[in-house]
N, C-alpha and C positions, 0 to 999 in steps of 0.2 A: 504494500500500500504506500503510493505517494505521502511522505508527510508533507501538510498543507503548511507549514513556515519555508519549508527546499522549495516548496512549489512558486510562494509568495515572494520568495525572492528572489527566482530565477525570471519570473515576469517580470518583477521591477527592473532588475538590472538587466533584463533582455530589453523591454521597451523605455526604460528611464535612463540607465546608467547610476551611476554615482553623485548624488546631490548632497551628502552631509548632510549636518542634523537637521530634522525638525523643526519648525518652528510654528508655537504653538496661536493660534488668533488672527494666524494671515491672513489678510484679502487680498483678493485678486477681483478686479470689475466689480459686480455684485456677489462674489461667491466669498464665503468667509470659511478657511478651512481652521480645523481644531481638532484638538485630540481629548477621548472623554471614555475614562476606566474600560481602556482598549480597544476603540474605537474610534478610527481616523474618519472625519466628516466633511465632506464639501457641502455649503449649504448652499441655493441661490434663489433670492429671493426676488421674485416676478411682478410685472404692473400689476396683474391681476387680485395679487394677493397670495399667490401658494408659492410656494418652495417644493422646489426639486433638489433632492440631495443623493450623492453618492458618498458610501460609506464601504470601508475597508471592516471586518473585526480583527478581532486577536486569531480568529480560525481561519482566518485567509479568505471568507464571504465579501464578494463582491454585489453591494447591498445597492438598489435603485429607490426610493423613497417620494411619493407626491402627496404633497400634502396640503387642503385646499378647507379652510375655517366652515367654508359654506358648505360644505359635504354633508351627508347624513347616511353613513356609508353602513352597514346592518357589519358587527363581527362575524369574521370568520374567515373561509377559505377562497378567493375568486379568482376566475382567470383574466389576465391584462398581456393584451399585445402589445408589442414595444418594435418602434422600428425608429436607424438614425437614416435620415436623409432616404437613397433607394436602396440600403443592402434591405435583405429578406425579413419582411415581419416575422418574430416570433413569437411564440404566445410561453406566457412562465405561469406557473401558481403562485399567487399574492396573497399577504394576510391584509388584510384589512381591521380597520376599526371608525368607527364616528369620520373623521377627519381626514384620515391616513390610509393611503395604501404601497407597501413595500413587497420585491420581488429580488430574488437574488440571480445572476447572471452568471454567466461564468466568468473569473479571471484568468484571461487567457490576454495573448497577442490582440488577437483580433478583436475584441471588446473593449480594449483599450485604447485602439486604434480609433477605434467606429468612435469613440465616446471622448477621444483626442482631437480626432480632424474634422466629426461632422459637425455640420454647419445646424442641422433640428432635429430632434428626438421627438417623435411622435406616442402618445399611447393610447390606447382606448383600455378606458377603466369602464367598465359595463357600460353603457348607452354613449358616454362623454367621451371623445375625442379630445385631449390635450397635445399642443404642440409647446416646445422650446427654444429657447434659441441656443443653441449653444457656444455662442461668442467668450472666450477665454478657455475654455472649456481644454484645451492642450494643456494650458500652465496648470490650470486646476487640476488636470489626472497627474501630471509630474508633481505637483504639491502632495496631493494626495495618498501616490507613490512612495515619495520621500516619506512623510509622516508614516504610512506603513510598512515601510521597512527598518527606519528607526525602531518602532512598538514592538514591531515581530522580535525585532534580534531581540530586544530587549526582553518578553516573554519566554524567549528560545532559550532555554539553559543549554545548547550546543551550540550555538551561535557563532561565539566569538573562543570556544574552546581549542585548545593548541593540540595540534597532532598529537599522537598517544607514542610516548619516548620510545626510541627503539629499546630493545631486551637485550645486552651483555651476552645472556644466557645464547647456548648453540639452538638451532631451529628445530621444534620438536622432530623426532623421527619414530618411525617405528623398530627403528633397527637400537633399540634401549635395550639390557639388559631385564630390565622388571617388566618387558610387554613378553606375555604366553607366545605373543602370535609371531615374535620376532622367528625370520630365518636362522635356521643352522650351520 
């Protein structure tokens, strides 16, 4: 099984590179990123009133987030198509509540890219059609990168651990005196 911090980091530094630490409260245009008991968050708040955020956690979830005051959204499970610009709609399961509806995506290359370079994120949340603009939206996934690759290592008690010292000792064999099954 993939561990999801080797996974989270090899995406960052596959589509981010190396940015140093963190920093906690940035803005960039309208989007204000933050880090909050392991969770990295772009938040971006719209004419309309709702906010659309992307959010990293501590397990590597690549988290989508709309959330609009006026909603009166029933709890529980729904499905929301998500498409950026013309790549391919997909459809994910959302949880929902009152207010808010979130979906998780994959983090991958390509989701990063999509939600880097595109120009509007469409969704349709049950009946309502939502579009975005995505304007800053590069800096914001490299912030957002940054921020969760800082948290991860920092959660990852392997992280930043030093190769395991070589051993003096000869390299085991089976050709030992105390193994049964050594040759004659």
């Amino acid at each position: 099984m993939t561990n999801r911090f080797t996974t989270l980091a090899a995406a960052a530094a596959l589509f981010l590179g190396f940015y140093g630490q963190a920093q906690a409260d940035q803005t960039i245009g309208h989007w204000t990123i933050s880090f909050h008991d392991q969770l990295c968050d772009a938040s971006g708040v719209f004419q309309d009133g709702t906010r659309l955020e992307f959010s990293i956690n501590a397990k590597g979830a690549l988290i989508v987030t709309v959330v609009n005051p006026q909603w009166s959204i029933p709890r529980g499970r729904h499905q929301v198509e998500m498409q950026v610009d013309r790549a391919e709609t997909e459809t994910f399961e959302a949880t929902a509540n009152r207010d808010y509806v979130m979906w998780s995506i994959p983090l991958d290359e390509q989701s990063l890219n999509l939600l880097s370079h595109g120009r509007a994120l469409k969704a349709r949340i049950g009946q309502t059609v939502v579009s975005y603009d995505l304007t800053y939206s590069e800096a914001v996934v490299k912030a957002l990168g940054q921020c969760a690759a800082t948290s991860m290592a920092a959660a990852n008690p392997f992280a930043a651990s030093p190769p395991a010292a070589a051993s003096n000792s000869p390299p085991a064999s089976t050709e030992t005196p105390s193994n049964p099954f050594r040759r004659l």
